[in-house]
C-alpha positions in Angstrom: 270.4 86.3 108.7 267.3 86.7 111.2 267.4 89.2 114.3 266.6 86.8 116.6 269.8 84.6 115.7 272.2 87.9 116.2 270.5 88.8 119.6 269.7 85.1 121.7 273.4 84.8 120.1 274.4 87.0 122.5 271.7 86.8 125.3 272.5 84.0 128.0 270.1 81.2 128.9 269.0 83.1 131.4 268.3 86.3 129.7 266.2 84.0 127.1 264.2 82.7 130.3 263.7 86.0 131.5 262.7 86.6 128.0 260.7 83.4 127.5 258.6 84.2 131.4 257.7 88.0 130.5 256.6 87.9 126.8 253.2 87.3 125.2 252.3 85.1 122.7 249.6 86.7 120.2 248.2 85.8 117.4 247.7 88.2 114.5 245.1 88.5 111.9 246.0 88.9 108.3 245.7 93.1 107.9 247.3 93.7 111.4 249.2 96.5 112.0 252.1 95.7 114.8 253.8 99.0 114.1 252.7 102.0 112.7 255.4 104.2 111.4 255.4 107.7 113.3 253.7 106.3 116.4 255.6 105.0 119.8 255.2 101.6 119.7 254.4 99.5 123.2 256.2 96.3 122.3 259.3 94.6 121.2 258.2 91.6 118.5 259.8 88.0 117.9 257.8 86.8 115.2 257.3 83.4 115.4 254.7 82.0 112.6 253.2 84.0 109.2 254.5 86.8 106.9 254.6 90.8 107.3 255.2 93.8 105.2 257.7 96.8 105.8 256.2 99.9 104.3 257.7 103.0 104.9 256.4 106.6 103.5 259.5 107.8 103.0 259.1 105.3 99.8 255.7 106.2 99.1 254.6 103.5 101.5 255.8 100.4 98.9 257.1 97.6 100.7 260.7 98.3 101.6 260.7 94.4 103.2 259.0 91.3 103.6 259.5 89.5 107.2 258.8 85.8 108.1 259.8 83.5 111.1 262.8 84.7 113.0 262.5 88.5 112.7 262.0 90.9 115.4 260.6 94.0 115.0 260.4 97.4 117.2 264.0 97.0 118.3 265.2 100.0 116.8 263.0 102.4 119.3 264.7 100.6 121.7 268.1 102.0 121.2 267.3 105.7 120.0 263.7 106.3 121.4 262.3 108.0 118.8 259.0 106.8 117.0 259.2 103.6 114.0 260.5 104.4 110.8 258.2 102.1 108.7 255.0 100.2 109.6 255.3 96.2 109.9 251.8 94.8 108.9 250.7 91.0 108.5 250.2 89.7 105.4 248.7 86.3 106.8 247.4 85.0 110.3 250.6 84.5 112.2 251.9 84.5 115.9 254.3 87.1 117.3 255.5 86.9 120.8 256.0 90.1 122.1 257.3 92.0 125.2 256.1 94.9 126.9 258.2 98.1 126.2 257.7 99.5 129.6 259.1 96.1 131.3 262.0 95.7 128.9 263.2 99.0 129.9 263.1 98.3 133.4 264.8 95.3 132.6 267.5 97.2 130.7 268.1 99.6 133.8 268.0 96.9 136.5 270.1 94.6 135.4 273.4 95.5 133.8 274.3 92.4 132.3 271.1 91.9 130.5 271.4 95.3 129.0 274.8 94.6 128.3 274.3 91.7 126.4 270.8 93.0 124.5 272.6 96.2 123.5 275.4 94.8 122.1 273.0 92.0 120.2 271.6 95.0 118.6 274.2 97.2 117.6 275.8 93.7 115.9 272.2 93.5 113.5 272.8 97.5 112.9 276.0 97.1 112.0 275.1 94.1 109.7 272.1 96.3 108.5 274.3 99.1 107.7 277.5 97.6 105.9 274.6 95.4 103.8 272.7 98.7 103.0 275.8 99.7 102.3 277.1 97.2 99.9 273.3 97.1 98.3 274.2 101.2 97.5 277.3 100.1 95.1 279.8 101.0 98.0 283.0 98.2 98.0 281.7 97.2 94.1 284.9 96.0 92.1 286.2 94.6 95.2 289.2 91.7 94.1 289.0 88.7 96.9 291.8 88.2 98.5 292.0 85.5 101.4 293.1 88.1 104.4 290.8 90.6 103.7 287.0 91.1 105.4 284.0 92.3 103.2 281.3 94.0 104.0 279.1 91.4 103.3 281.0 88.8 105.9 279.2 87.7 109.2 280.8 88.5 112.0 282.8 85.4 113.8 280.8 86.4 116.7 277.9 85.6 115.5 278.6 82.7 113.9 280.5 80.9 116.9 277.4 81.3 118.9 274.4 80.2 115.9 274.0 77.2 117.2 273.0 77.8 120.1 271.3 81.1 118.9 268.6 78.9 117.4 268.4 76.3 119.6 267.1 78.7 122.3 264.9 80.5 119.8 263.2 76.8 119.1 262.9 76.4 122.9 260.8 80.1 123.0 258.7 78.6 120.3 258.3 75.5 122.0 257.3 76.8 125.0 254.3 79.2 123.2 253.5 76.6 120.9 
C-alpha cells in the first residue's frame, strides 16, 4: 500500500490543509536525484506524477525499489534524524510536492496534535515495512490459516477504516497542484 494512504489516513483535514498551504510542487527531470543516501536531506516528498529508483550501497547501489504515484519519500529522517539510507532518483519527468524540513519540524513541535497524528501515520508504514520485510526474509513461512489469527502480511483495520478518505484527500492535494 502507498505511504501517503497510511499517513493522510491518519492526518485530519486540516493537517492535509496545512499540508496542502506549505508544500511545493516541483517538477523533476528524468536523472534527478531527490535524495542522496548519506546526505541530510531538506525536504519531505509526496510524489505525485513519474517513476523513481531506490538504490542503496549497502546493495552495491542496485535498485532495492521502484516508486510511482503515492509514495513519499524522506520520512524516515524525520523520525530518527540521521542521514537517508538509500538515494531515490527519477527515472522519468515527474512532479513531487515537497515540504520544507525546517518547517515541518516546527510544525511537529508547535502543534501537538499534528505531530501526534504524523508520528503515529509513520510508525503504522514502519511497522507495515518491517513485518513485510519480515515475511519477505522466510519469517511466519508454513503458517496454516486459521480464521482468528492475524498474519504479518494483514493491514491494519486502522488503516483500512480510514482509506477512503486517505485518498480522497490525497486527490484533493493533487488537484490543487495540478
Amino acid at each position: 500500500m502507498r505511504k501517503v494512504l497510511y499517513i493522510f489516513g491518519q492526518l485530519t483535514d486540516e493537517d492535509v490543509e496545512w499540508i496542502r498551504r506549505n508544500a511545493q510542487k516541483e517538477n523533476v527531470a528524468s536523472g534527478t536525484i531527490l535524495i542522496k543516501e548519506n546526505e541530510p536531506t531538506e525536504k519531505l516528498y509526496f510524489l505525485i506524477r513519474g517513476r523513481f529508483s531506490v538504490t542503496s550501497k549497502l546493495v552495491e547501489d542496485k535498485e532495492i525499489a521502484r516508486l510511482k504515484s503515492g509514495e513519499v519519500v524522506g520520512e524516515m529522517s524525520f523520525v530518527d534524524s540521521l542521514p537517508p539510507s538509500a538515494t531515490v532518483t527519477a527515472l522519468e519527468d515527474g512532479i513531487v510536492i515537497s515540504i520544507d524540513r525546517e518547517l515541518l519540524i516546527e510544525k511537529l513541535e508547535d502543534d501537538f496534535e499534528f505531530s501526534t497524528h504524523f508520528y503515529k501515520a509513520i510508525g503504522m508504514f514502519l511497522s507495515g515495512r518491517l513485518r513485510s520485510t519480515t515475511s519477505m526474509l522466510g519469517y511466519g513461512k508454513g503458517q496454516k490459516l486459521e480464521q482468528d489469527a492475524t498474519y504479518s502480511d494483514e493491514v491494519d483495520p486502522n488503516v483500512l477504516e480510514n482509506l477512503s478518505l486517505a485518498g480522497d484527500r490525497f486527490t484533493r492535494l493533487i488537484d490543487h497542484f495540478s
